[in-house]
N, C-alpha and C positions, 0 to 999 in steps of 0.2 A: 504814245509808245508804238514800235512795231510790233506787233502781233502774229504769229504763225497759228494758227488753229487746224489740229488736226484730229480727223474723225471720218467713220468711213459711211457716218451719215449725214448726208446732204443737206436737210429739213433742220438738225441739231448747230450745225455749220453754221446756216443763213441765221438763223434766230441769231447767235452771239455775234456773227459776223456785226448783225442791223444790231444790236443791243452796244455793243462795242465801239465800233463807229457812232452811234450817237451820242458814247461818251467821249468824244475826242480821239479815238485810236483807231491807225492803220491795222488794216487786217486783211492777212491774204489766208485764205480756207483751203485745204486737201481735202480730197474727198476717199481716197484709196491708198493701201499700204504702199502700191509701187509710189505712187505720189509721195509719201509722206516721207521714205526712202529717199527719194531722189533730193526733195529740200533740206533733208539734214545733211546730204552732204556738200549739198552745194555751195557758192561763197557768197549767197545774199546773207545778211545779217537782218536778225530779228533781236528785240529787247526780250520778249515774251515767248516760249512754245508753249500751248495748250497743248495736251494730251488728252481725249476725250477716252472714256470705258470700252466706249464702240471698237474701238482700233484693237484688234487682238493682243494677248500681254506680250506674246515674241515677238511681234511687231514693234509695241511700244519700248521694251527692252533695248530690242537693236536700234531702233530711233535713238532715244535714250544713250547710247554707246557713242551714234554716231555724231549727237549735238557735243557732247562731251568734248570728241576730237573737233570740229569741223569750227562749232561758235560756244567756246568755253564762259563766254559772258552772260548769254542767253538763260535767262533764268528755266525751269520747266516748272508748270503746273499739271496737274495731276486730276483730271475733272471725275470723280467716283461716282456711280452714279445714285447709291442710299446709302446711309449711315450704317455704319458696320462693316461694309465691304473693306476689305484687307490687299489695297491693292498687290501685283507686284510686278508694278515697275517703279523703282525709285525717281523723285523728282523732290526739288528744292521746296514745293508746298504743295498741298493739297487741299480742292474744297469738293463739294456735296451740292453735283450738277441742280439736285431736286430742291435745293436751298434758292434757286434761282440769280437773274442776273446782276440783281444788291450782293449776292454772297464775293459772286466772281470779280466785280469791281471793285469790292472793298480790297479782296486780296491782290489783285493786280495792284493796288494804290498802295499796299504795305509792300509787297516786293519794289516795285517803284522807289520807295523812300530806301528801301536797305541797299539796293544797288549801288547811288549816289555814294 
């Protein structure tokens, strides 16, 4: 799958980038809100948006707004960072960054399967 991973930390980025990529998927990383702006609105298409915690919620919102319009296919995940947090930005699934990166690929492999 394409992968867009966005977060406005670098160090969190590179771990899923390497963890992702060695499970078989493309992934291109944002590191800052202008950044992360700029690729939702752009016309590269991605299968996947990550959303990481890091990324502020009005940030994530308007991302969120603008994949909506921009690539209505792209599924969004929602990376929270502990159990309990109540995100608020809406997105199609959510998992618990601290569950590691068995939680996030199992749920990239069920979005995967519901897309088809």
């Amino acid at each position: 799958m394409r992968i867009l991973a966005l977060s406005t930390d670098q160090e969190l980025n590179s771990l899923r980038q390497f963890a992702l990529h060695y499970a078989g998927h493309s992934v291109t990383t944002v590191n800052s809100e202008k950044e992360a702006l700029a690729n939702a609105k752009s016309d590269e298409s991605f299968d996947v948006v990550l959303l990481c915690h890091k990324l502020p919620s009005a940030t994530g919102r308007q991302v969120v707004r603008l994949l909506r319009q921009n690539k209505p296919t792209a599924k969004i995940v929602y990376i929270s960072h502990i159990y309990g947090e109540w995100p608020e930005v809406e997105a199609d699934r959510y998992v618990v960054g601290a569950d590691g990166p068995e939680a996030l690929t199992r749920v990239l492999e069920e979005v995967a399967t519901t897309a088809v």
